[in-house]
N, C-alpha and C positions, 0 to 999 in steps of 0.2 A: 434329691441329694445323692440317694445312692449310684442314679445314672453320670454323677459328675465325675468327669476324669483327677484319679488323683495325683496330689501335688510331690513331687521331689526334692529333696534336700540336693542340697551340691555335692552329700556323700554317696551320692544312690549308688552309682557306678562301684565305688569303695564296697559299700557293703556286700554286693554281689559278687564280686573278685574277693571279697574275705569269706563267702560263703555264706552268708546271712541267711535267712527265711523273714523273708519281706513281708509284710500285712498290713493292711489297712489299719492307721490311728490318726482319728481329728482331722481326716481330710488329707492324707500323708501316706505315701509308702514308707514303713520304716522297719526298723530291722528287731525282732524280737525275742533273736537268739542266734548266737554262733556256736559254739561249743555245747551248749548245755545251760538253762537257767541258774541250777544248784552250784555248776561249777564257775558260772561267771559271779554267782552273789559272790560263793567265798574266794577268788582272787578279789575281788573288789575290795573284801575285807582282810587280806591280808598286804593283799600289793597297790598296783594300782590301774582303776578301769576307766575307759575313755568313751565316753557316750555322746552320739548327737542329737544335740536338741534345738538340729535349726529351727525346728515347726514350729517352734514358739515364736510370740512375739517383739520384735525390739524397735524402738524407738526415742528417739528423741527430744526431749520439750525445755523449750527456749520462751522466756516472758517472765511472768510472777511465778512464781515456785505455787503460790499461792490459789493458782486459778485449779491445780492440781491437788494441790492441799485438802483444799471443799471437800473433794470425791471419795478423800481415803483415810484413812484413821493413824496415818504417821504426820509427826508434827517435822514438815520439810524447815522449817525454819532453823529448828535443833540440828537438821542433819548438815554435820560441813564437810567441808572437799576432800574426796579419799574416802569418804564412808557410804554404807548401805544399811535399806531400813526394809522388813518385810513387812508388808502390809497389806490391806484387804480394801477391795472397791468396794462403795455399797449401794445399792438404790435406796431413795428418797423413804422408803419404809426401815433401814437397816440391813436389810437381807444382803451376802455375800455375794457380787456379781462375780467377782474373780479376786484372785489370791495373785499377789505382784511382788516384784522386786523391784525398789527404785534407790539410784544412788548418784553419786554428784561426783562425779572423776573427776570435771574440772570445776573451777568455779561459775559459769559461765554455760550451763545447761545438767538439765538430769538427764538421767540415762533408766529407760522403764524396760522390764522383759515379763511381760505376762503370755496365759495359757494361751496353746495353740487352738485350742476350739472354740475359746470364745474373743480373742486378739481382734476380729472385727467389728464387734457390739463393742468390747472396750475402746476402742479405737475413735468408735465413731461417738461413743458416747462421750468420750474426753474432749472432742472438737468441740462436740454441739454444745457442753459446760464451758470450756474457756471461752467462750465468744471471742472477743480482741486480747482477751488478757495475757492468752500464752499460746503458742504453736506447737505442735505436735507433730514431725517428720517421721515418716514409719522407716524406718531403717530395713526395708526388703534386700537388699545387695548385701545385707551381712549373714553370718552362718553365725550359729555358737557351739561351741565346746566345752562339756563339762569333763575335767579328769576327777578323781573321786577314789580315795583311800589312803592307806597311811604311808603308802610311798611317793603319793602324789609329789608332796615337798622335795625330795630328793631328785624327783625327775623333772622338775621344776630348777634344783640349783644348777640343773647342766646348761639346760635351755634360758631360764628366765629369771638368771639368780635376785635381779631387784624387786621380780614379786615376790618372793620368798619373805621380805620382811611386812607383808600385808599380815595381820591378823583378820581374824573371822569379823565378816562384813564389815571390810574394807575393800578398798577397789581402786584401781589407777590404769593411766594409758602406759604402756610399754614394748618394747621389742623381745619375741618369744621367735626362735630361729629365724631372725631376719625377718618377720612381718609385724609391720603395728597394729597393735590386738589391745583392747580392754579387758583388765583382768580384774575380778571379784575374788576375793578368797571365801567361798561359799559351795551350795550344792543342794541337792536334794536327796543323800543318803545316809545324812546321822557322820559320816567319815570327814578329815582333815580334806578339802581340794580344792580346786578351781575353777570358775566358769569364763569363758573365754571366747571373746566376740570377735571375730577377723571378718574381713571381706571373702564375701561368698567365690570368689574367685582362686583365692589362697587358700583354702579350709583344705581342700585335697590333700595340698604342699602338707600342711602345717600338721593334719591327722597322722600322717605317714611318719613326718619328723617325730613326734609323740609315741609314735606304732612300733618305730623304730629302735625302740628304749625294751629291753628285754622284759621289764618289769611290768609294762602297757600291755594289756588287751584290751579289745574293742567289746564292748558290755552291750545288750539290748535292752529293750522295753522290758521284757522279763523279769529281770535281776533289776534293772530300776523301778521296779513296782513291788520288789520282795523289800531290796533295801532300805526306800523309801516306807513300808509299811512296820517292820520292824523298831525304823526310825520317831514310828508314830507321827508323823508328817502328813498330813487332808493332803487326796487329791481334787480339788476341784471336779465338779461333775459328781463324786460319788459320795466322800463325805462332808459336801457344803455346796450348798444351790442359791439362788436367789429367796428360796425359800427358810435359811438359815439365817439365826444371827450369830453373830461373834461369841458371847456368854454361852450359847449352844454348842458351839461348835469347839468349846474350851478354849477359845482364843481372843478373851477377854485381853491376853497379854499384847498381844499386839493392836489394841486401843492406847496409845499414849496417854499416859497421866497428863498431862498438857490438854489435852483435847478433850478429856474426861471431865480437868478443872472449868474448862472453856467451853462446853458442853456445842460444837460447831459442827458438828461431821454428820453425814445425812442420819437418819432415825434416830438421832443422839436423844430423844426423849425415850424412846421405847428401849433402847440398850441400855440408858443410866438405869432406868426403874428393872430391866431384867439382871440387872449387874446386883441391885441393892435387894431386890426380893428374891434372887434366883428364878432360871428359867424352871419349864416343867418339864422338858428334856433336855438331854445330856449326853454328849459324847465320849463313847469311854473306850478305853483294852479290853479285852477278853482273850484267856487264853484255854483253849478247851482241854480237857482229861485225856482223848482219846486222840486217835490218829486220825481222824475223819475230817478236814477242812473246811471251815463253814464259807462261801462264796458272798457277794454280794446279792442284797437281797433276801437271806435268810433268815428266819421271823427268828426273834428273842422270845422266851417263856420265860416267869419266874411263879413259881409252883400252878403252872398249869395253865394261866394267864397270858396273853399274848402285851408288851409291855416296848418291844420295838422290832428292830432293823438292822442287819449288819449291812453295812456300807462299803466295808473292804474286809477282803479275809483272804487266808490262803496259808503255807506252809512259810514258816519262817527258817533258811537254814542256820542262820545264828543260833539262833531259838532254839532250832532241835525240832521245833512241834506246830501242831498250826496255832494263828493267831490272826486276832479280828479286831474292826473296831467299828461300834455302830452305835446308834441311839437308843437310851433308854428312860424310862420316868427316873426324875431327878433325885427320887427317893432310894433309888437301887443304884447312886452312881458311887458307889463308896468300895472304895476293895475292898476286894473278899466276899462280895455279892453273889452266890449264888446263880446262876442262870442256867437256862436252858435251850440249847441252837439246834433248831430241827434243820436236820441233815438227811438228805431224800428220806425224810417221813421220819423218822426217829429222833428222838428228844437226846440232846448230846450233852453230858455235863461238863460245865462250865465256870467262869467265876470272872468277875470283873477286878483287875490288875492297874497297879499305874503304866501309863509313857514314859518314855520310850520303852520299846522291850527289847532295844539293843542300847547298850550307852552310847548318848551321842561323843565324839571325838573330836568336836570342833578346835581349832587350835586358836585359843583366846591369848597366847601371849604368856 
């Protein structure tokens, strides 16, 4: 894997002329900082930042809504044209295979965008479930764009004023500076913005028209992992594996009551029973006392006991301070719990917090 050459977005060229510091993610060159991590979080959070996330995966599916439905814990039948539903793949045990966005632009096909690292088990595992039922076209020729903050919208009415009237997880096809793009009014950093799918051909054109807006800058991996973690938003890989259920993972929410009452979705016996007794661990906040960052991977103590795992951590610049968020026995998952993050060799005090630890700003209408 390591000897594999890696893959390119169609902004690669872009990043490099903006200066970027390019690195290896999920099989990707991608770009993880231009300016500064700290100072692209806070324009994100005040203006607005423009990230690529071609690496991820988009596609297609045409057939029964249904053959797709089996796989995930959002009830497709609920969902009608113009909206989006987030939701979780699972295997046959319940465990998380990936965390997806799926929505229905038109009436007449969904529109799927899951993680870059794992878009080809997802992929291939959605065929091998549909059998005849439904079709699955991976959509490679597209790029996506996410803008993301609170002037998204504004930079929006110049360019794309009829997405503007999208509320949060909605979505429709439309023309955004002269190219047709699928737009979602969604994201992955807690902020009002857009995710935006064009032909891998256009995305250059279209970044620039975006870039061109005084109020844009181009955000990396960096600040999309600060944002997103402040957000309290799993990233796949770190905090939810295959080895994760939903109830674990505190994302019982996205189990649809429909599918709960209908008990259909894979592990649906093992999830109901950990939904009704509680799992035995927990995913929780933690914001530590000191200045000292706990990383992933970092053991949790509660009086001296070893009790989990930080799964994601790091400085939050909203926040002010650092902040994490990992697993723990489900009896310590209550704020205001006490903890302890050993940080190169020292016991750091702690305490577990609700989500988000930045408000999210979704614009719900």
């Amino acid at each position: 894997m390591a000897d594999q050459p890696l893959h390119r977005t169609p902004l690669y060229d872009l990043h490099v002329e903006l200066g970027a510091k390019m690195v290896p993610f999920a099989g990707y060159e991608m770009p993880v900082q231009y300016e500064g991590v700290m100072a692209e979080h806070h324009h994100t959070r005040k203006h607005a930042g423009l990230f690529d996330v071609s690496h991820m995966g988009q596609a297609r599916v045409t057939g029964e809504a249904g053959a797709l439905e089996a796989l995930i814990t959002a009830d497709l039948g609920a969902l009608e044209t113009g909206q989006q539903k987030y939701t979780l793949l699972l295997n046959d045990e319940g465990g998380i295979m990936d965390d997806l966005m799926v929505s229905r632009p038109e009436d007449d096909f969904l529109f799927v965008v899951v993680n870059a690292a794992t878009k080809g088990a997802d992929f291939a595992h959605m065929r091998d479930r549909f059998g005849t039922r439904a079709e699955l076209i991976e959509l490679d020729d597209r790029a996506l764009l996410a803008l993301q903050g609170p002037e998204a919208v504004k930079v929006m009415e110049d360019l794309c004023p009829g997405a503007c009237g999208l509320k949060f997880m909605q979505a429709g096809r439309f023309e955004l500076a002269g190219f047709e793009v699928l737009v979602s009014r969604s994201g992955y950093t807690g902020e009002d913005g857009f995710e935006i799918s064009v032909l891998e051909s256009e995305a250059e054109a279209l970044a620039r028209a975006l870039l061109a807006d005084e109020r844009v800058k181009p955000i990396g991996l960096g600040a999309r992992d600060s944002l997103r973690l402040e957000a309290g938003l799993c990233l796949y890989g770190h905090d939810m594996d295959e080895t994760i259920t939903p109830p674990e993972a505190a994302l019982t929410w996205a189990v649809a009551k429909s599918r709960r009452e209908r008990a259909d979705f894979p592990g649906a016996r093992r999830i109901l029973k950990l939904i009704e007794d509680g799992p035995e661990r927990k995913r929780v906040g933690i914001v530590l006392n000191d200045r000292a960052p706990a990383r992933e991977g970092t053991e949790i103590q509660h009086d001296g006991e070893t009790v989990g795992v930080v799964t994601s951590g790091g400085f939050g610049p909203t926040v002010g301070g650092p902040i994490a968020m990992g697993y723990v026995r489900a009896d310590l998952a209550k704020p205001g719990t006490p903890l302890e993050l050993m940080v190169r060799g020292k016991a750091r005090q702690a305490e577990v917090v609700k989500t988000p630890f930045s408000e999210h700003r979704f614009f719900r209408g």
